[in-house]
C-alpha positions as CSV (number, residue, x, y, z in Angstrom):
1,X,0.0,0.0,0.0
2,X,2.6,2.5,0.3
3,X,4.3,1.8,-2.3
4,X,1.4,2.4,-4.5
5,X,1.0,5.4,-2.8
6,X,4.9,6.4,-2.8
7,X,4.2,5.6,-7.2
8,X,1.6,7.8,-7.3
9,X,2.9,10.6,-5.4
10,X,6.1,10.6,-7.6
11,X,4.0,9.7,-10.8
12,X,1.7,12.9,-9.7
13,X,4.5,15.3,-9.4
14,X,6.5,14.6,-13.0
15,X,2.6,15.0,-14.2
16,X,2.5,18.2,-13.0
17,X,6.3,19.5,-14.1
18,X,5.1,18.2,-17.5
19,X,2.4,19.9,-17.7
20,X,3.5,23.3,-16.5
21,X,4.5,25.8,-19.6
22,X,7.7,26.7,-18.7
23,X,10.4,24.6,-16.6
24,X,12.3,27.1,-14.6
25,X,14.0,26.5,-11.2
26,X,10.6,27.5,-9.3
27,X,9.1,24.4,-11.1
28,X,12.1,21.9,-10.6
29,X,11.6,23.3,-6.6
30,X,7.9,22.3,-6.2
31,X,8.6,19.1,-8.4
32,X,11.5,18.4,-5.8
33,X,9.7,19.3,-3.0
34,X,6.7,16.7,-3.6
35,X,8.7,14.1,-4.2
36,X,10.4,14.8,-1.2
37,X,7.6,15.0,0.9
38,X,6.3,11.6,-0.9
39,X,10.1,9.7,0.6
40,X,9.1,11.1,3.7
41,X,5.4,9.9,4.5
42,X,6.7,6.8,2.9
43,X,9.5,6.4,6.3
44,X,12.7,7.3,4.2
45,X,15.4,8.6,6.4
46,X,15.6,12.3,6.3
47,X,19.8,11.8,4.9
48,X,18.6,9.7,1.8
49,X,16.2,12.3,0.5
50,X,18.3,15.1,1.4
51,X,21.5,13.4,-0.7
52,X,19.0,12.4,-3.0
53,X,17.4,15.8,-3.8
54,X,21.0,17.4,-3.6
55,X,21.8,14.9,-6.1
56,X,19.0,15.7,-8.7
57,X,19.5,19.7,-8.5
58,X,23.7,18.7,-9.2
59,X,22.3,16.7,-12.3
60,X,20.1,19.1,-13.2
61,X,21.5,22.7,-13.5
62,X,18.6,24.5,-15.8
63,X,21.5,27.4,-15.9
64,X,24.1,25.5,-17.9
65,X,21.7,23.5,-20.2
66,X,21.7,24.4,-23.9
67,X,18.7,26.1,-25.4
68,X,17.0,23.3,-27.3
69,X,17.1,20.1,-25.0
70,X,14.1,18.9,-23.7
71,X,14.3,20.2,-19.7
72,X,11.2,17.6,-18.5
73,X,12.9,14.9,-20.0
74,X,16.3,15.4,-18.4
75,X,14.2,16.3,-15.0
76,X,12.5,12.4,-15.1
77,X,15.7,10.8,-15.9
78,X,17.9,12.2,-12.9
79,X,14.8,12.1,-10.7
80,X,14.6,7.7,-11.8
81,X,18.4,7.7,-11.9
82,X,18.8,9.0,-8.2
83,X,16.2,6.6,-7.1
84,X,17.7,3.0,-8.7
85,X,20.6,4.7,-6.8
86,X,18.9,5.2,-3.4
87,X,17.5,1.1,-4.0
88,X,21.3,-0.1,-5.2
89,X,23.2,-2.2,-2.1
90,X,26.0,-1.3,-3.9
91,X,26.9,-5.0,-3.8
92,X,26.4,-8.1,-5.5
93,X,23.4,-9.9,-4.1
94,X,24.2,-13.4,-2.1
95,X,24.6,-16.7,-4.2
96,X,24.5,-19.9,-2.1
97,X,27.3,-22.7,-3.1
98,X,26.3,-26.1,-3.8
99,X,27.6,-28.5,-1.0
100,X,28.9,-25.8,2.1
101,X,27.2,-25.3,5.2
């Protein structure tokens, strides 16, 4: 159930970036903020969504990108990026060997 709800909430919020007219850094803020506040009803520790919004605005500086790329687009990829990175152990999973205790 909260995970459905943790989809949605995300889901909701890159609906709404798309749909605004223009994506400036007041946009990107209240896209951040809902997801945000979606990682923290969902019981994320505070550190996680702080690194991982931190992470997002390094990825995506509106300032330095060129005139004609598609801002929404590059918005949803760092915001899915940085969270396969906030689900990644980092480390390969266990595999059990045949014939040892």
């Amino acid at each position: 159930m909260v995970l459905a709800q943790l989809g949605t909430s995300i889901s909701g919020a890159l609906a709404r970036m798309s749909k605004a007219t223009v994506v400036d850094e007041k946009v990107l803020g209240e896209c951040l903020k809902e997801i945000t506040r979606a990682l923290l009803q969902s019981d994320v520790q505070f550190e996680t969504v702080r690194d991982v919004q931190a992470n997002i605005k390094k990825i995506v500086s509106l300032d330095t990108l060129a005139a004609g790329t598609n801002k929404r687009r590059i918005i949803q990829q760092a915001v899915f990026s940085e969270l396969c990175r906030m689900l990644d152990p980092g480390k390969p999973a266990f595999v059990p060997k045949k014939g040892e205790a």
